[in-house]
N, C-alpha and C positions, 0 to 999 in steps of 0.2 A: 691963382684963381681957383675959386671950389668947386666942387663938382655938387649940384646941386639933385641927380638923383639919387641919393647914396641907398642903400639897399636896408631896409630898417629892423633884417634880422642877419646874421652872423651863418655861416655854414655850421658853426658847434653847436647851436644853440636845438634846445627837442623839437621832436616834430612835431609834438603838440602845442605849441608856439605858433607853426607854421601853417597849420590847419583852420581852416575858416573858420572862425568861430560859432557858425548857425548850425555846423556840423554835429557839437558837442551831443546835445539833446537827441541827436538820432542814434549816437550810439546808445547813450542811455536808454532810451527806450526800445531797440534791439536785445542790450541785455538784460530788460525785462522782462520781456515777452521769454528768450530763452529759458530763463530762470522762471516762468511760468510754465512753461510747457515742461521742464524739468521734475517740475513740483508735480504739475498735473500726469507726469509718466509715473513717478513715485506713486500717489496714489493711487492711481489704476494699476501698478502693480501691486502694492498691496491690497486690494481689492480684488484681484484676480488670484493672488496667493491668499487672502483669507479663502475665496470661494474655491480655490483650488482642495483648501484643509478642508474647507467643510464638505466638499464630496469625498475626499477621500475618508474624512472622518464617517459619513455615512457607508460608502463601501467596507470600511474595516466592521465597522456594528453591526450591518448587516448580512456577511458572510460570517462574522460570527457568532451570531446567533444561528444562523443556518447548521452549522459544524454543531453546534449544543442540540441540535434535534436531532442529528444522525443518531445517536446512541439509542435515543427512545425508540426510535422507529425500527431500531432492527429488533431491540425487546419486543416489541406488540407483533412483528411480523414470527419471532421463534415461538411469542407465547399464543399464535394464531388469535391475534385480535384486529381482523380486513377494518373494521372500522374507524377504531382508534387511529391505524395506518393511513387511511385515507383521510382523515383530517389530518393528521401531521403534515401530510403529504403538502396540503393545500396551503398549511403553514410555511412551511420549508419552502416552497414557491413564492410566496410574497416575499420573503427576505432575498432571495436568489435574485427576484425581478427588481427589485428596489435596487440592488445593486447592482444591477445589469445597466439601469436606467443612470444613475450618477455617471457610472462609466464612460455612459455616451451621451453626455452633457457637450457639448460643443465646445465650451473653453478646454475642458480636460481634453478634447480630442487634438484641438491647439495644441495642449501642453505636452502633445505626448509626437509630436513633430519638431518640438525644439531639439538642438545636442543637447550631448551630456545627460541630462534629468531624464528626456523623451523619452527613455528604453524602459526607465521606471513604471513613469505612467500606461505603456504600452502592455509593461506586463501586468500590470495592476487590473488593465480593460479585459484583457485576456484571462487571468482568475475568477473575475467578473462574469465574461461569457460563458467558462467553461461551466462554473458551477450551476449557472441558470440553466444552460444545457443538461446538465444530467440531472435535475430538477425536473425540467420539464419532459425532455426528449426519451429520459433514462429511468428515471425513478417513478414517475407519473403512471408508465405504462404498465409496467411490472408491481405497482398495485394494486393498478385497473383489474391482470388477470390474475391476481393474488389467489383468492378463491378457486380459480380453475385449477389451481397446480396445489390446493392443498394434496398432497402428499400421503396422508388419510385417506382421503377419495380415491385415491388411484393406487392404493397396495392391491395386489393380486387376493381375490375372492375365489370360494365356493362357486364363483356363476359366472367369474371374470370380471374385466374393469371397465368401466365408462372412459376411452379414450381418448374420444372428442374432446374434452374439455382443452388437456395437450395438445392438441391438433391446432383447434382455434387460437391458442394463444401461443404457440410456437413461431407467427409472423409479428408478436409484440415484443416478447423475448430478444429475439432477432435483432431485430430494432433499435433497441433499448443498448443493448450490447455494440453494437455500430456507434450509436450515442456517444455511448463511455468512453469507446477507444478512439473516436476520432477527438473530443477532447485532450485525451492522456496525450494524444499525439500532437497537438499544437502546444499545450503545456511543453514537453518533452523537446521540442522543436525551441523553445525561448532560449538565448544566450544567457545566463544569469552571471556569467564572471565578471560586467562591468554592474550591477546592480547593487544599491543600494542594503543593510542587511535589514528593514523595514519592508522591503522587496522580494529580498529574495528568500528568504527565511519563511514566508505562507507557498513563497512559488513552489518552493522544496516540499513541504506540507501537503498540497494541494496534487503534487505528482505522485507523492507517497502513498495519498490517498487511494486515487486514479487508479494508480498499478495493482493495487491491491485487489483491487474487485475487476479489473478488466479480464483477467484469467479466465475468475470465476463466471462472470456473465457471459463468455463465448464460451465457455462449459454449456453450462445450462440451457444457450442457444444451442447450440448441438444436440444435447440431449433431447429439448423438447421436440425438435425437427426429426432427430432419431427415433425415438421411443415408440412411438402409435405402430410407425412400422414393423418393427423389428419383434414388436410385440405382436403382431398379427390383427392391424384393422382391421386391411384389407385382407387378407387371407392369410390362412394358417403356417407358418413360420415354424420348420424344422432344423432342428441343431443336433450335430453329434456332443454330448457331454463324455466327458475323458474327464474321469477321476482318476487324478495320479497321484501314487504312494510315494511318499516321501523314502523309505525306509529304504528302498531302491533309487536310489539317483538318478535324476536326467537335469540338463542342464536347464528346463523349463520347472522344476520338480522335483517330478518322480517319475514312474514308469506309469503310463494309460490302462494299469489291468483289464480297469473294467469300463466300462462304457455303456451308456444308454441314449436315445433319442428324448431328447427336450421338444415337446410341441408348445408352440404360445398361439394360443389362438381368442382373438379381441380379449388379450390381460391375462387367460386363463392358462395356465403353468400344468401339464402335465407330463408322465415319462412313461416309457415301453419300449418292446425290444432290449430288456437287459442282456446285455453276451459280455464275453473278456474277448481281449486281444488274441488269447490262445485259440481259442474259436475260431477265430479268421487264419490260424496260420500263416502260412509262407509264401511272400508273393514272387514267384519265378517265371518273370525275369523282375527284377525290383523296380517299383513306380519311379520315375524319371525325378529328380534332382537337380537342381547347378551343378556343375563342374567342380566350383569353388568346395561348396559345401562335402559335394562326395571326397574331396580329397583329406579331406578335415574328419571328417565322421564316418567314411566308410559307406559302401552301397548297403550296410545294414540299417542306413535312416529308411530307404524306400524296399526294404525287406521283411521287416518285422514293426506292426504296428507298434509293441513295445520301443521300439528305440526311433517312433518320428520324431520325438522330442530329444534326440543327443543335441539338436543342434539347436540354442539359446532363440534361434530364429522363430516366433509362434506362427505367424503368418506362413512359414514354411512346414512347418510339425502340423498344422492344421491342414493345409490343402494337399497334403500328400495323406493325411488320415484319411482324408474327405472322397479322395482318390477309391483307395484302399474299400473304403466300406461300399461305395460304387460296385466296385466290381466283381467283389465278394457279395452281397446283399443285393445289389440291382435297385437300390436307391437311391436318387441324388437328393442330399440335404441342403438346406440355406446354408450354414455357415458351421462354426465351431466353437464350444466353450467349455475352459478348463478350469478346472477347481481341486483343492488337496484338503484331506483332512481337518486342514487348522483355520482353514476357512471356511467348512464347514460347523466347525467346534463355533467362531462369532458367531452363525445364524443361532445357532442353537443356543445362542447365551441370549438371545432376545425371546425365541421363541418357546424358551422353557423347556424340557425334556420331550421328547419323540420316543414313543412307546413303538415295539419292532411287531408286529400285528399278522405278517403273512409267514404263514403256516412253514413256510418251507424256508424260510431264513431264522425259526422257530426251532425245529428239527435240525436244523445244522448245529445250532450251539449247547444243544442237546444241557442245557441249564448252565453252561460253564461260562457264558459271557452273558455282560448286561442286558436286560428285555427293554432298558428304558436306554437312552443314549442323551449324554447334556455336554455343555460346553466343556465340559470340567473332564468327561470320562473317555469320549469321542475318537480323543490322537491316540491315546494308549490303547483303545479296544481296536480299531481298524490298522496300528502300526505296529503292536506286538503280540497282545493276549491273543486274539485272530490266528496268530501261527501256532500259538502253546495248543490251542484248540481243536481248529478247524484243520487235518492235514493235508488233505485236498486240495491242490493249488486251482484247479478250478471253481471248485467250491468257495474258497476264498474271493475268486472275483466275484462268484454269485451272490457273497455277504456283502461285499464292497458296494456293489450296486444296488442291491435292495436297501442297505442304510437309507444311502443318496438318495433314493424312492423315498425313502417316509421322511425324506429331513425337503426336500423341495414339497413334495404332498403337505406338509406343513406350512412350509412356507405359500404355498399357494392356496391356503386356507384360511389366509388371512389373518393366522397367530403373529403375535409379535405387534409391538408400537413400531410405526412409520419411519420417526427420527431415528432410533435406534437401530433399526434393523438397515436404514441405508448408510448410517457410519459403521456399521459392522462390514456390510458387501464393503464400504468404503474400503477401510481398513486392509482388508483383502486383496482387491485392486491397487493399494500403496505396496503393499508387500509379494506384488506379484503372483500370488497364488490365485487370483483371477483373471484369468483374459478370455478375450472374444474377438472372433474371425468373422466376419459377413462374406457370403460368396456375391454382394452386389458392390458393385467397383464405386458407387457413390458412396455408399454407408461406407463401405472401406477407407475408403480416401479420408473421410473423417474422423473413423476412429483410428487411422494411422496418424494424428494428434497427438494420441495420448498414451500414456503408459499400458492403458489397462489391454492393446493393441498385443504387446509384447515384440516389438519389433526391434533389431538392433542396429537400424538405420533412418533416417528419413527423421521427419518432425519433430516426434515425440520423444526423438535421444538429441540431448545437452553436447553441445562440442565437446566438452572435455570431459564426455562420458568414458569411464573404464568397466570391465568386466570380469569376475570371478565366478564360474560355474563349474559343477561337477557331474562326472557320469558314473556310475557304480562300474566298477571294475571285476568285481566278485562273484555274480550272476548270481546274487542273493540278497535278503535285506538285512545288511550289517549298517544302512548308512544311519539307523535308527539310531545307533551306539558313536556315531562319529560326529564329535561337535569342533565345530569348524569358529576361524575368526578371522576375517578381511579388513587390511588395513593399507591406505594408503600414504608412501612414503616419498613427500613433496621436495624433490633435490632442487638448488640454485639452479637458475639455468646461467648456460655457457657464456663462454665470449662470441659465439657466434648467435646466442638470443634463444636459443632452442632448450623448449625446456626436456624436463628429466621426471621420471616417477616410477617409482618402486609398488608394485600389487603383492603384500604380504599375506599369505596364506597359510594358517597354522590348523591344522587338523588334530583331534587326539579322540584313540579310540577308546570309547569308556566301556568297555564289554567286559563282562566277568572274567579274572585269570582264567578261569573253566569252563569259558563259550564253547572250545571246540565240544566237550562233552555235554554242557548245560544248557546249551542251546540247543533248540530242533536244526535239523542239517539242512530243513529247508529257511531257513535264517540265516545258517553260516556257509551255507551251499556246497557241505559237505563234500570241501577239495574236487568238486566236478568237472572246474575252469582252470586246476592249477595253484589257486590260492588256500592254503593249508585252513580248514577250520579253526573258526574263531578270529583269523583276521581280516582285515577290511582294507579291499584296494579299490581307490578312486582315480579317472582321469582328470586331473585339473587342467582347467583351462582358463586362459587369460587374454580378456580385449584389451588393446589400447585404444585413442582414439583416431578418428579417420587421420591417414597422411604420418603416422606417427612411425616408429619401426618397434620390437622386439628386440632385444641387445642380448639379454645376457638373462641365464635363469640360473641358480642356487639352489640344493637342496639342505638346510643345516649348515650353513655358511660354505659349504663346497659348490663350486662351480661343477653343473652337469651339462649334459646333451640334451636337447629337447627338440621338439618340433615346431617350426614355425612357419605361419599360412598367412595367408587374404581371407578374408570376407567382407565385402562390399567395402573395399577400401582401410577396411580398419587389420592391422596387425594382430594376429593371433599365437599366443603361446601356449603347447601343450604336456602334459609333463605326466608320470604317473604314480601315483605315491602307493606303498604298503607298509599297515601301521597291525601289527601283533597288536593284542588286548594291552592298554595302559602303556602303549607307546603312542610320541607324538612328532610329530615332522613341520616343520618349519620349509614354506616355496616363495624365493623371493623373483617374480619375473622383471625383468629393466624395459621400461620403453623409451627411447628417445628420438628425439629430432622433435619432440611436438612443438604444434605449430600456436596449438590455441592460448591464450592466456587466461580464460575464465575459469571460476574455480570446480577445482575437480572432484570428481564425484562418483562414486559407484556402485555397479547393481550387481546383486549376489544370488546363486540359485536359493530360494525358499524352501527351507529345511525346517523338521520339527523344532528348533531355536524359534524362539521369540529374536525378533530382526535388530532389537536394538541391543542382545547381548551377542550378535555375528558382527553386524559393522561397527567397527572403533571409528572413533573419529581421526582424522587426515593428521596426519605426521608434518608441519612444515619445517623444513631447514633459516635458521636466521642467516638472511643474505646482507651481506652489508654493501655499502658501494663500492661500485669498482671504478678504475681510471687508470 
């Protein structure tokens, strides 16, 4: 018999067989719907990546045409054209904002939350920000007080300067500089190593930019905040000036012979009380010191005005001056400011010759030196002819000082173009033969920033600063005839990471075979110290940088003895060289264990040398790798 429900599909058979047939059509139209919504994702994505290209095509066009106007605008600001400035100004802002705004288009801010791409877009927003930022925040302001800080307007006059204008615009400055740097520092803050090179290659650009002027704008902040003051708005502003001879060594220079008080009173630049250091004599018991310092220089830094500057330290050479003239004189002055011949010779190469006018620095050179003094004649008459001449060592200081009278008298008369005359002080302040002390712990603290400070710790020295200074050994001026060349010599560092460097110091004395005769005795200090006429003994001295040590000193490839010290954490080597006429000596000092890895660098006492035929550039050793 059959079995009459028999099963009308097979277990092998598909399962689409098996499937209700009303079923079919819903799949079908499931995967149309997919395949619509598919499609419809596709073009919303490309739709959101055209619009994504087209802002970003807008951000790219309009930072760069922003970047094409920076150039203009620094022209019309050198060639003092405010108005030209402030239209660019206004220009350079609509492309900044234009792309500020693409930036913060809502799909882009999407896009910049996705992985992968996101960081692109994020820094793209972030170029974007920055630049509209110092468009508006940075650049805006500082051509607002454009005009106030013409530079023109506020050189020292016949009748003094208008200093308010500085005044008022010194909280724009400020500002503006705040601007810059908090920019540089979100820039500087981006990761760029997973980034695009569409990306990262403006990001680089854009930092490069940044860093460049950020320096400069906290300069200039400072300065304007500084200046009114220190110029005397408010009240009359006294400085000891210490004109130091190079021809005598000190490790800030030279020796302070002479000196006068600087008054600045609202702009107005004048001098008085000229005396020398011999004048004040000997202070017994000696003005107080560091410990550090006395062991390194001897309680002759706080004994003899001549020798506050042994020690490289200016901030220390000035308040032990400052001391000194106190107690001798019964005056307390604001602060201190030093300057040497060759930076005296810049002013004068702005301000044209200085005619020598008072009677009695008239009679001293009795016709045998210049009446007129120029950039050109300046170093040779106050570092040599001076002595062929004048034999009077007090006398001498009394030329020294009265020069300085008619070379600042000039300068406080308003001779001289503006630009020129502040890259020449520039120039001086680079090469160290300018610095300045404030006896007010504000202004101190600010100008402990910067170089012009002379300080050999704190801010305004580089970690892997080094030092070569000199102090005359001779107790006469042979250092006129010793030309010097500082070189540093960059070793692999070890297996334990610590690096190495060599301060090569080569002296040679260029004095006639026949100085001890040919020279005046007060030049070659006619054997008074020990040191035979005609040659030239120097103490060299050598920094390393903070945490570093002194290792090992050379004189001519012979291993010597020498002295080594502290001061304020940095290693000190001292050593002392004597070089007979057309002999030369070669000092190499070793530092090791340094800790820093930036590249190194170093500051040299300013000598009658032009500074770029003293410092060679850096010696480095090719390190290969090790394993």
């Amino acid at each position: 018999m059959t079995d009459t429900k028999q099963s009308k599909t097979t277990p092998d058979e598909p399962q689409s067989r098996r499937t209700n047939g009303k079923d079919a059509p819903g799949n079908r139209r499931r995967l149309l719907i997919a395949g619509i919504c598919l499609g419809a994702i596709l073009v919303i994505s490309g739709v959101v990546l055209l619009w994504l290209g087209a802002k970003g095509s807008i951000i790219k066009t309009e930072l760069e045409a922003s970047t094409q106007l920076v150039p203009k605008l620094k022209e019309n600001i050198l060639e003092n054209r405010p108005a030209d400035a402030t239209a660019l100004v206004d220009e350079l802002r609509r492309h900044t904002a234009a792309a500020r705004d693409a930036a913060s288009d809502p799909v882009w801010s999407l896009a910049s939350a996705t992985p992968w791409l996101g960081a692109n877009f994020s820094a793209a927003t972030e170029i974007a920000r920055s630049a509209d930022d110092v468009a508006t925040l940075g650049v805006t302001p500082l051509v607002k007080v454009y005009d106030s800080l013409n530079w023109d307007k506020l050189m020292p006059g016949a009748s003094g300067t208008d200093l308010e204008p500085i005044r008022k615009a010194a909280p724009a400055v400020a500002s503006a500089a705040h601007a810059v740097s908090a920019s540089a520092a979100r820039l500087n803050g981006i990761d760029a190593s997973g980034l695009l090179p569409q990306i990262a290659g403006p990001l680089t650009q854009a930092r490069e930019q940044l860093s460049s002027v950020v320096d400069e704008l906290d300069t200039a902040s400072d300065a304007a905040g500084l200046a009114p003051a220190m110029l005397g708005s408010d009240k009359p502003r006294h400085y000891l000036l210490l004109v130091q001879n190079n021809a005598e060594a000190r490790a800030t220079g030279g020796i302070p012979g002479a000196l006068v008080v600087l008054t600045a009173d609202k702009g107005k630049i004048s001098l008085s009380a000229e005396t020398s250091a011999t004048e004040l004599g000997v202070f017994n018991p000696p003005v107080a010191v560091d410990a550090e310092q006395q062991r390194i220089y001897t309680d002759r830094l706080g004994t003899f005005m001549q020798d506050v500057n042994f020690t490289p330290d200016f901030p220390t050479s000035a308040t032990t001056a400052l001391k000194m003239w106190e107690q001798k004189k019964g005056e307390h002055l604001d602060g201190a400011i030093s300057i040497d011949p060759v930076a005296l010779g810049y002013i004068l190469d702005v301000t044209g010759p200085v005619g020598l006018e008072d009677p009695q620095i008239i009679a001293l050179t009795e016709g045998k030196l210049p009446t007129q003094l120029t950039g050109k004649n300046v170093v040779n008459t106050l570092l040599s002819d001076v002595y062929v001449q004048i034999k009077d060592p007090k006398m001498q200081d009394i030329y020294f000082a009265g020069v300085a009278k008619e070379i600042f008298s000039a300068l406080s008369s308003g001779k001289g173009e503006a630009k020129s005359l502040l890259a020449g002080v520039g120039k001086g302040v680079e090469e160290h033969r300018v610095l300045l002390w404030s006896g007010d712990t504000t202004e101190q603290s600010i100008l402990a920033k910067y170089s012009l400070s002379g300080s050999i710790s704190g801010p305004s020295v580089p970690s892997a600063q080094f030092g070569a200074y000199f102090n005359d050994g001779t107790g006469a001026k042979m250092d006129y005839y010793v030309k010097r060349t500082v070189q540093l010599i960059q070793q692999c560092a070890g297996a334990d990471g610590y690096g190495t460097v060599k301060v090569r110091i080569t002296s040679t004395n260029t004095a006639p075979a026949d100085a001890a005769t040919s020279l005046p005795a007060y030049v070659t200090g006619g054997g008074a110290y020990g040191v035979p006429p005609g040659t030239a003994q120097s103490n060299v001295i050598a920094y390393g940088p903070a945490q570093a040590q002194v290792e090992t000193a050379t004189q001519d490839g012979k291993t010597v003895p020498f002295g080594a010290q502290l001061h304020d954490d940095r290693p000190v080597g001292t050593l002392s060289v004597r070089l007979a006429p057309g002999q030369s000596s070669t000092v190499e000092f070793t530092f090791g264990k340094i800790v820093q890895h930036s590249q190194a660098e170093v500051v040299v006492t300013p000598t009658v040398q032009s500074m770029d035929k003293v410092i060679l550039p850096t010696q480095s050793a090719s390190c290969g790798a090790t394993g």
